[in-house]
N, C-alpha and C positions, 0 to 999 in steps of 0.2 A: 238776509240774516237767518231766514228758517220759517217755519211754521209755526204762530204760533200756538193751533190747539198742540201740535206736536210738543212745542215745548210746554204746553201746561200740561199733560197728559205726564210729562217724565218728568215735571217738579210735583206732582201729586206721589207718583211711586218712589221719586226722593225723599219726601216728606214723610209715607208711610214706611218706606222702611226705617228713616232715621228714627222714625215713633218706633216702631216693631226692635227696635238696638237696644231702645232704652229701657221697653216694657217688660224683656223679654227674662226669665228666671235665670233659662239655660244660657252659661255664659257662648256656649258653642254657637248655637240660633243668634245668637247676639251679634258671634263675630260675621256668621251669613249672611245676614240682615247688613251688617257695615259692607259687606265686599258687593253686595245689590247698590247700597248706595253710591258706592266709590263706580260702580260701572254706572248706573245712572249718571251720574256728574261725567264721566268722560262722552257717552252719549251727548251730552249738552255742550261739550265742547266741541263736539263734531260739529252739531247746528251752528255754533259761533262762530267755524269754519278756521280752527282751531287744532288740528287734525297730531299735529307733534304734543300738545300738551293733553289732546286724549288718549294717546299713547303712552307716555308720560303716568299719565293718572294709573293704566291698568297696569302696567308695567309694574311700577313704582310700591301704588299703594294696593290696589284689587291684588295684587301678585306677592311680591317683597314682604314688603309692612305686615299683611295678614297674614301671611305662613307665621313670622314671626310672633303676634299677636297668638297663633290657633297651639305651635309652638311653646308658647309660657302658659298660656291655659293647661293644653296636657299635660306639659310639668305640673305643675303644681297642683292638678288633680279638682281643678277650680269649675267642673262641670256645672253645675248647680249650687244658684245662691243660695246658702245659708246667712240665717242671725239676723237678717232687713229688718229694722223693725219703719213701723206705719206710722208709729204715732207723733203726735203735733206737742207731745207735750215733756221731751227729753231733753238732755242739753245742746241738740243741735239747732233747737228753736230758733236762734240768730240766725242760722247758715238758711235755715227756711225763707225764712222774711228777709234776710239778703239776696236770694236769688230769686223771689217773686218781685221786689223792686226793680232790681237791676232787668229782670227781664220784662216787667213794664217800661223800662228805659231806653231799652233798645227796641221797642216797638213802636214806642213813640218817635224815635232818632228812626227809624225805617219809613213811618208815617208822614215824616215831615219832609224825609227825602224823595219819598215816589210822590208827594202833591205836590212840591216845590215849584214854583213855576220859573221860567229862562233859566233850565237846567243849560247843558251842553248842547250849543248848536253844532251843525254841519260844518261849519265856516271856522270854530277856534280849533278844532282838534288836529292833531298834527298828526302822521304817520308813524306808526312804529314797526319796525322790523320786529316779524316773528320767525324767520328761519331759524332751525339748529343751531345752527353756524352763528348766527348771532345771540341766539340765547344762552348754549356754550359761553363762547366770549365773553357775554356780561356776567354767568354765572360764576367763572373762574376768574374773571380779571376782580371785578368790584366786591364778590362775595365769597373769596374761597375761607376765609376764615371762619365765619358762618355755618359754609356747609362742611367744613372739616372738624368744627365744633360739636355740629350733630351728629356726625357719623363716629365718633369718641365718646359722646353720652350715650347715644344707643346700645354700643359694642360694653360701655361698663356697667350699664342696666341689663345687660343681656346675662352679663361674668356675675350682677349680683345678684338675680335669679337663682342662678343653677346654685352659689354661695349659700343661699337663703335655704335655700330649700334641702340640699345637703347636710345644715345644721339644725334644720327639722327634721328631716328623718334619722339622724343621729340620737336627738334628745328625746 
């Protein structure tokens, strides 16, 4: 399966860059920080010995996605955050205290699943085909709806950007 200080060593610089995405003012540093992450994560697919879907990853998202992502930033001129405010005592108060629960929720649902005891043995798991060819296959037989879905909300997120932003620098 791999190494594991190797792989704790690339879930620390996953972890600190995804911290570094979030922390970070400059939306640009932000989007860096995400394309560190997106290559860390394919790194870790390679350990998983995973090798098409860490390809996949940099391709896809380190490559594609982020041009696009770096793309709408310098449209819209969004280098640095303005107007954040800090405080605990606005109206997003709820939205606060909804995602300090929820992510108590899911640390405890993380907690209970790495102590669990008679996870998955050797003996019930059955084989799954990862080639191309097969993943192909499944992605266009069972899902092309799906991924044809996405690729039409991206494309009219994309047309409403440059919209948007057109009737901004209009008005």
């Amino acid at each position: 399966m791999g190494n594991p200080i190797v792989f704790g060593i690339l879930a620390i610089i996953a972890i600190a860059s995804a911290l570094g995405m979030l922390l970070s003012r400059n939306a640009v540093h932000s989007a860096l920080f995400l394309v560190l992450n997106f290559s860390t994560i394919a790194v870790l697919y390679l350990i998983l010995n995973a090798p098409f879907i860490a390809m996949v990853q940099i391709t896809v998202y380190a490559g594609a996605i982020m041009v696009l992502f770096l793309f709408v930033i310098m449209l819209l001129g969004a280098e640095q955050l303005r107007g954040v405010r800090g405080d605990w005592r606005g109206s997003e108060r709820w939205q606060q205290l909804l995602a300090g629960v929820l992510t108590v929720t899911l640390l405890i649902v993380f907690a209970v699943v790495l102590f669990q005891g008679g996870g998955a043995t050797g003996s019930g798991v059955t084989a799954v085909d990862t080639s191309p060819s097969a993943l192909g296959l499944r992605l266009f037989e069972a899902y092309l709806l799906p991924f044809e879905l996405t690729g039409v909300l991206l494309l009219a997120a994309m047309i409403g950007v440059v919209v948007l932003n057109k009737t901004k620098k209009r008005g």
